[in-house]
KOLKELUM-980801 format. One line per field, with one value per residue: residue number from 1; x, y, z of N, C-alpha, C in turn. Coordinates in steps of 0.001 Angstrom, whole numbers. Each point is the difference from the previous one (the first is absolute). Layout:
// residues N
i: [NUM/...]
n.x: [X/...]
n.y: [Y/...]
n.z: [Z/...]
ca.x: [X/...]
ca.y: [Y/...]
ca.z: [Z/...]
c.x: [X/...]
c.y: [Y/...]
c.z: [Z/...]
END
This chain:
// residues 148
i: [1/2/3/4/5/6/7/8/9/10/11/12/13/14/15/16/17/18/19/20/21/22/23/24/25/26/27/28/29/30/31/32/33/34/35/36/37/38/39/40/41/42/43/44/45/46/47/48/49/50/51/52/53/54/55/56/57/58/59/60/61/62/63/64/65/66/67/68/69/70/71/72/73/74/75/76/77/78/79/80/81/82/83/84/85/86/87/88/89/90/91/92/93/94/95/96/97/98/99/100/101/102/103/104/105/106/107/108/109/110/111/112/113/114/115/116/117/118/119/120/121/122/123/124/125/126/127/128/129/130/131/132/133/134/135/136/137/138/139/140/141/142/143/144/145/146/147/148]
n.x: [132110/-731/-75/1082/1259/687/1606/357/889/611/-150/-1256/-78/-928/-662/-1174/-1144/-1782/57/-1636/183/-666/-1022/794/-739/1515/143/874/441/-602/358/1138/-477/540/1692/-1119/-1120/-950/-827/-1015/-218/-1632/144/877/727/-250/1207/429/-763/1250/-365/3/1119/-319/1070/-489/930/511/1158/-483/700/47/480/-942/1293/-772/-1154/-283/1123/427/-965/867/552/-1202/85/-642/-898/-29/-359/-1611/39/-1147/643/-839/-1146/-598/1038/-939/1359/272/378/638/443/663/-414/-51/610/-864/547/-1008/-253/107/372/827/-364/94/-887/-751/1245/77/-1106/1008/-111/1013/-840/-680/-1037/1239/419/-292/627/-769/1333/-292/425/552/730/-241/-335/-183/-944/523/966/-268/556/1211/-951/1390/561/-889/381/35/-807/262/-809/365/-1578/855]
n.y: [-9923/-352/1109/287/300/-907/527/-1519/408/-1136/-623/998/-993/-612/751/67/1291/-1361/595/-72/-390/962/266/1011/1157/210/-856/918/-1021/431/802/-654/449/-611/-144/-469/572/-1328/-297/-466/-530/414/337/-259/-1664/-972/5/-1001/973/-268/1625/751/264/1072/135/1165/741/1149/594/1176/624/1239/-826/-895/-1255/-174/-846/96/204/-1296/76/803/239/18/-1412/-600/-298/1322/-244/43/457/-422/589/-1265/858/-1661/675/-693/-772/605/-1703/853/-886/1182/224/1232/778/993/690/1180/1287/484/-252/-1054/924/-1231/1055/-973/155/1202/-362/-727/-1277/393/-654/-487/79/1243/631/1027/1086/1001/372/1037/125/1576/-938/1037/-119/1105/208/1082/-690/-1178/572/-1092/-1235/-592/-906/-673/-546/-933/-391/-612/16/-1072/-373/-528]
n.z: [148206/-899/316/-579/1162/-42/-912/28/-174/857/-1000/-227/1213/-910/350/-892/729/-54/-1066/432/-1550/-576/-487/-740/-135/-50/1535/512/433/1386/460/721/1629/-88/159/1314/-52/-393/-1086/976/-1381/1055/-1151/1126/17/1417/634/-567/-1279/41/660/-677/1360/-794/-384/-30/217/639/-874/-609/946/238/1081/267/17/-1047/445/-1321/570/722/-11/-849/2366/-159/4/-1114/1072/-476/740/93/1057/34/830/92/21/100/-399/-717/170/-1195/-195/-938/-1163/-673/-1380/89/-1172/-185/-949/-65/-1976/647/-1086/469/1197/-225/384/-813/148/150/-266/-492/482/-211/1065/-1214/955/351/1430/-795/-27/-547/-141/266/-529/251/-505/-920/1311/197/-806/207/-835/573/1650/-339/928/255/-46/-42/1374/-308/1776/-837/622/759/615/2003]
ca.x: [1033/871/452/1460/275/1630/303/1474/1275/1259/1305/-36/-466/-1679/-1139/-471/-1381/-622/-1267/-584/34/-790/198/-744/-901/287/245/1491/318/22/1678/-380/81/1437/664/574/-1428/-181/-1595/-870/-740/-481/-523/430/-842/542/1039/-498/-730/355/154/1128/-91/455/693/1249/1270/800/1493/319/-918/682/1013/60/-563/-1249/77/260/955/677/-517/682/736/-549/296/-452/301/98/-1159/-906/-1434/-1166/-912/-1606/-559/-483/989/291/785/-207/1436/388/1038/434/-205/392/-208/-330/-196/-1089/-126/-1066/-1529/-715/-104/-920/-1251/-581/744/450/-1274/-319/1322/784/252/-1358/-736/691/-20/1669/179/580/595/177/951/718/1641/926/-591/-1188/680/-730/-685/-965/-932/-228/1293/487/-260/-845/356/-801/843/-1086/-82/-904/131/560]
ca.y: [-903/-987/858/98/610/-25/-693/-238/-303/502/546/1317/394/802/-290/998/-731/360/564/-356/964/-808/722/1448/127/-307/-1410/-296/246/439/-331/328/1211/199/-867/-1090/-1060/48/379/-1575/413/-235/-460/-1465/-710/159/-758/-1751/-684/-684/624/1172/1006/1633/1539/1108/673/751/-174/940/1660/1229/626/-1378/-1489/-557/-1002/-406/1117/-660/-1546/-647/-885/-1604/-1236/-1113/-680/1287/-267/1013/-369/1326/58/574/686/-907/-293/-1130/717/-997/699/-451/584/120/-718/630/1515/724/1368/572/1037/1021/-731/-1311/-955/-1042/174/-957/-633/564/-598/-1936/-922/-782/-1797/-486/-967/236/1344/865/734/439/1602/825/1641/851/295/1011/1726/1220/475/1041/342/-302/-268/-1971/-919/-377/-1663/-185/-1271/-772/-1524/-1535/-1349/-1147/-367/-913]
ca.z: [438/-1460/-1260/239/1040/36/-1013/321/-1166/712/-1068/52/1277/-373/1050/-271/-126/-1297/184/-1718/-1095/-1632/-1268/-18/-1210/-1526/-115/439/1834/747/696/1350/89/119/-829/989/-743/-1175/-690/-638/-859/120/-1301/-20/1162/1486/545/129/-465/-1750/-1496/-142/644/-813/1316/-454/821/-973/-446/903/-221/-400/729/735/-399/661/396/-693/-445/-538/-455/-1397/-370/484/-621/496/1410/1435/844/376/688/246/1482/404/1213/740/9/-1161/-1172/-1336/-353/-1205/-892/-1134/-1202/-1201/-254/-877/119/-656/333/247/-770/-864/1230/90/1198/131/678/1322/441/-296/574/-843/-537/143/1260/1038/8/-106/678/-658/544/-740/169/-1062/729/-733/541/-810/-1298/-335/-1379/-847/633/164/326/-1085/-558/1205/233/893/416/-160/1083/-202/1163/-141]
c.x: [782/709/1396/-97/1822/243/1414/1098/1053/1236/459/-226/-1175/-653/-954/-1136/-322/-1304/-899/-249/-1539/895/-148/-979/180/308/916/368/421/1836/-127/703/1568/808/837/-941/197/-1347/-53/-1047/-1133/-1085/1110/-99/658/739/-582/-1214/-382/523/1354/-665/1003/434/1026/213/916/1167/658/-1042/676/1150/452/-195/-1488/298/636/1158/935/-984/176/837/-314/381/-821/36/162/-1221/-411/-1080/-1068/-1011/-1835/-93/183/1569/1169/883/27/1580/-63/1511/298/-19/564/-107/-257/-370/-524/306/-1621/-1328/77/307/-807/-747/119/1308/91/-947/-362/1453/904/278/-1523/-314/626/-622/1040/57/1052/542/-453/1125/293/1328/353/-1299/-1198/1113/-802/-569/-1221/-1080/-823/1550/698/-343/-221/1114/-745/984/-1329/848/-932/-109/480/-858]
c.y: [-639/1588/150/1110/580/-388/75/-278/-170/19/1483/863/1175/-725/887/238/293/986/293/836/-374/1138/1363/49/-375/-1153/-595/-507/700/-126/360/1444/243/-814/-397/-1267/-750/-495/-1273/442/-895/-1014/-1579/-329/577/-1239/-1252/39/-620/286/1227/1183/831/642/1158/486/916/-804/1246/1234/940/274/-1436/-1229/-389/-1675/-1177/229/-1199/-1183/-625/-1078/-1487/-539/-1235/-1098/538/-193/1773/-459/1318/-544/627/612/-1192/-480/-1540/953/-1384/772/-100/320/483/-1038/932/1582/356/1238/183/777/972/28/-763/-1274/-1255/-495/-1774/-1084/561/-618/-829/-487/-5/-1338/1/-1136/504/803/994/968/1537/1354/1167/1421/234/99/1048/1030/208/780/1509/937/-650/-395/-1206/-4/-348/-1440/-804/-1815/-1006/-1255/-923/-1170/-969/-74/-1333/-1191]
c.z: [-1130/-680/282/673/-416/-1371/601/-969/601/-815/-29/1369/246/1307/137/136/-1285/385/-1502/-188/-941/-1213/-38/-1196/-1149/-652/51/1154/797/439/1285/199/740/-361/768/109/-556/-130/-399/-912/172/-1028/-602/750/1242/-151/87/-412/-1557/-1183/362/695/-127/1879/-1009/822/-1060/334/1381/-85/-533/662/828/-494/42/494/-1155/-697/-981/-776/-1206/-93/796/-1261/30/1018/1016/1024/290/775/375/1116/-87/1195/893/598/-513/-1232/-1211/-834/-1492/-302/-911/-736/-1295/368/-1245/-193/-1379/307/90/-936/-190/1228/-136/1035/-68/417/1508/741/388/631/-737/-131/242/968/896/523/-23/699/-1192/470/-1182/144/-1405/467/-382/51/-818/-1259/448/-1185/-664/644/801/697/-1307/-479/1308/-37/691/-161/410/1360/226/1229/129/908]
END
């Protein structure tokens, strides 16, 4: 019942289910299995409980917008809310963006609130696709929110 169900963005008119994710072998996260999804990273917290709850979602696919198609262009104060199974939604806002590239992702922020004692709420995507040459998403973005 407490685990996220829905991720709402109506700026971007996202309404999306969640579904969990952990880690693959290598220690990478799991992605969800399509790029209408998007992937609660089970290895953070659940919705309203203090800490930073991790969701990725693609940008796009091979041929289709994924869910995350526009989220570059949230702005600080943009409201996001994430619907529980128990059906209790917990709203947050934009606070910031940041983009990392492909090695030198800062796991230990994506992780954590961006406002310490809060709870946050962090996005993950690759706005700029799969690289087929090298075999990686390209520069990974993230949107830091605060719960409100």
């Amino acid at each position: 019942g407490d685990l996220p169900r829905y991720l709402r963005i109506p700026k971007l008119g996202v309404n999306a289910r969640v579904k969990r994710l952990g880690v693959k072998s290598n220690n990478d996260l799991q992605s969800p299995s399509n790029i209408y999804d998007v992937g609660w990273y089970d290895g953070s917290a659940k919705p309203g409980e203090g800490s930073a709850v991790v969701i990725d979602g693609f940008a796009s696919g091979s041929t289709n917008r994924g869910v995350f198609y526009s989220i570059a262009n949230l702005q600080p104060g943009d409201p996001i809310s994430v619907e529980r199974g128990d059906g209790k939604v917990i709203t947050y806002k934009v606070v910031s963006t940041k983009k990392y590239d492909n090695d030198t992702i800062d796991m230990d922020a994506v992780l954590s609130p961006v406002e310490k004692g809060k709870g946050g709420l962090n996005l993950v995507t690759a706005p700029g696709g799969f690289d087929i040459k090298t075999n990686k998403f390209q520069p990974r973005l993230v949107i830091f929110a605060v719960q409100t």
